[in-house]
C-alpha positions as CSV (number, residue, x, y, z in Angstrom):
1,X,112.6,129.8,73.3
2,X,115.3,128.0,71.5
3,X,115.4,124.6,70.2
4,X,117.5,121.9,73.0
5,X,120.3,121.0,71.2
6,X,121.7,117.2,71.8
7,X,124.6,115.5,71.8
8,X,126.3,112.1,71.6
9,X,128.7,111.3,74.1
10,X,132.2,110.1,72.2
11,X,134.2,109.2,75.4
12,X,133.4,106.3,77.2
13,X,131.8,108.6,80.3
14,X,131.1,111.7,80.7
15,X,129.9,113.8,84.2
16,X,127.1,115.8,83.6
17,X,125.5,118.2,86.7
18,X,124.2,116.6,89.7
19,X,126.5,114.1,89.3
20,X,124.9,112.0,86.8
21,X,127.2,110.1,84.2
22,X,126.7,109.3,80.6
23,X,128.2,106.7,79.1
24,X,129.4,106.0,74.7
25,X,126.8,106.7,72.5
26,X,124.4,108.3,74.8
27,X,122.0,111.1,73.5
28,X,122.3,113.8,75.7
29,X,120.2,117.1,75.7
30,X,122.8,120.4,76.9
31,X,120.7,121.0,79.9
32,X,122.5,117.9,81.1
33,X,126.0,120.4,81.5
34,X,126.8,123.9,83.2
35,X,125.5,126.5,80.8
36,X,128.5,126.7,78.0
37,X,130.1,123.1,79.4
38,X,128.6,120.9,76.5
39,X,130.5,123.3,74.0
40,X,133.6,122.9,76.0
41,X,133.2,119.0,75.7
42,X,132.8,119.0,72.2
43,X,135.8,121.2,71.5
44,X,138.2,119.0,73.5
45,X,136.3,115.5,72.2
46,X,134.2,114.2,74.4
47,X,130.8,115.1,73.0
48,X,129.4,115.8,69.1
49,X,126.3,117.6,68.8
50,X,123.5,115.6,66.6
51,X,122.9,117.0,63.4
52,X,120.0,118.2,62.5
53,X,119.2,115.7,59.4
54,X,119.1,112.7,62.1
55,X,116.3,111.2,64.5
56,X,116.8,109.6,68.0
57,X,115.9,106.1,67.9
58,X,115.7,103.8,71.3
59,X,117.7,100.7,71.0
60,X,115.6,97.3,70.9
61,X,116.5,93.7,71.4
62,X,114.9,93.7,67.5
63,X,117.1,96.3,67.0
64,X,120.3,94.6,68.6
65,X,119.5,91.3,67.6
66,X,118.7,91.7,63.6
67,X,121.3,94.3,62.4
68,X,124.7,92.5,64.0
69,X,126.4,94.3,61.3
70,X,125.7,98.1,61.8
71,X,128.7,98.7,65.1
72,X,125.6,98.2,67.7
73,X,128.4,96.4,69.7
74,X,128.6,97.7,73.2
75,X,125.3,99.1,73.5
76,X,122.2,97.8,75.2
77,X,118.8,98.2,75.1
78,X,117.3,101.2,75.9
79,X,120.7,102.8,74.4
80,X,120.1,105.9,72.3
81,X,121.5,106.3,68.9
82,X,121.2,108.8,65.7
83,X,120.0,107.9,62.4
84,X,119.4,109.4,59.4
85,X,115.8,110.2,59.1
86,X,114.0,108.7,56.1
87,X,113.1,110.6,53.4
88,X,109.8,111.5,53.7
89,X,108.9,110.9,57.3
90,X,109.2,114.7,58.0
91,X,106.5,116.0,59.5
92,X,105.2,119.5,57.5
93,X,102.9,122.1,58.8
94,X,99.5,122.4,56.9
95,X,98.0,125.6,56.2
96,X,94.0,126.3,56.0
């Protein structure tokens, strides 16, 4: 089975299936869209996929209230955003 790619919504909203909206910034897994509608959104603007080198964090009111500085403006708690994963952090497989 292949690995969920996500994306980050770029437009202010975005209608997935079921009739579920996603709103600037949101992390979004492709499942969300018709099969082959997620690469459609990203073509025209609307979406970017999450780069592999990045980690989903949940937005905090630590988070929103001690970094005024990094463009957290207009998201809320419980907002999604990519990061760049810390050096080191990676998990690795152990062999026996």
């Amino acid at each position: 089975m292949s690995k969920q790619r996500k994306f980050r919504v770029k437009a202010l909203s975005v209608a997935g299936m079921s009739n579920r909206i996603f709103h600037l910034n949101n992390i979004v897994n492709e499942d969300a869209f018709e099969e082959g509608h997620a690469d459609i959104l990203v073509k025209d603007g609307f979406l970017e996929e999450c780069k592999e080198d990045t980690e989903t964090i949940k937005l905090t009111e630590d988070n929103l209230n001690e970094n005024p500085d990094l463009g957290l403006q207009g998201l809320k708690v419980g907002d999604e955003i990519q990061i760049p994963k810390q050096k080191g952090t990676e998990k690795k497989a152990t062999s026996k």
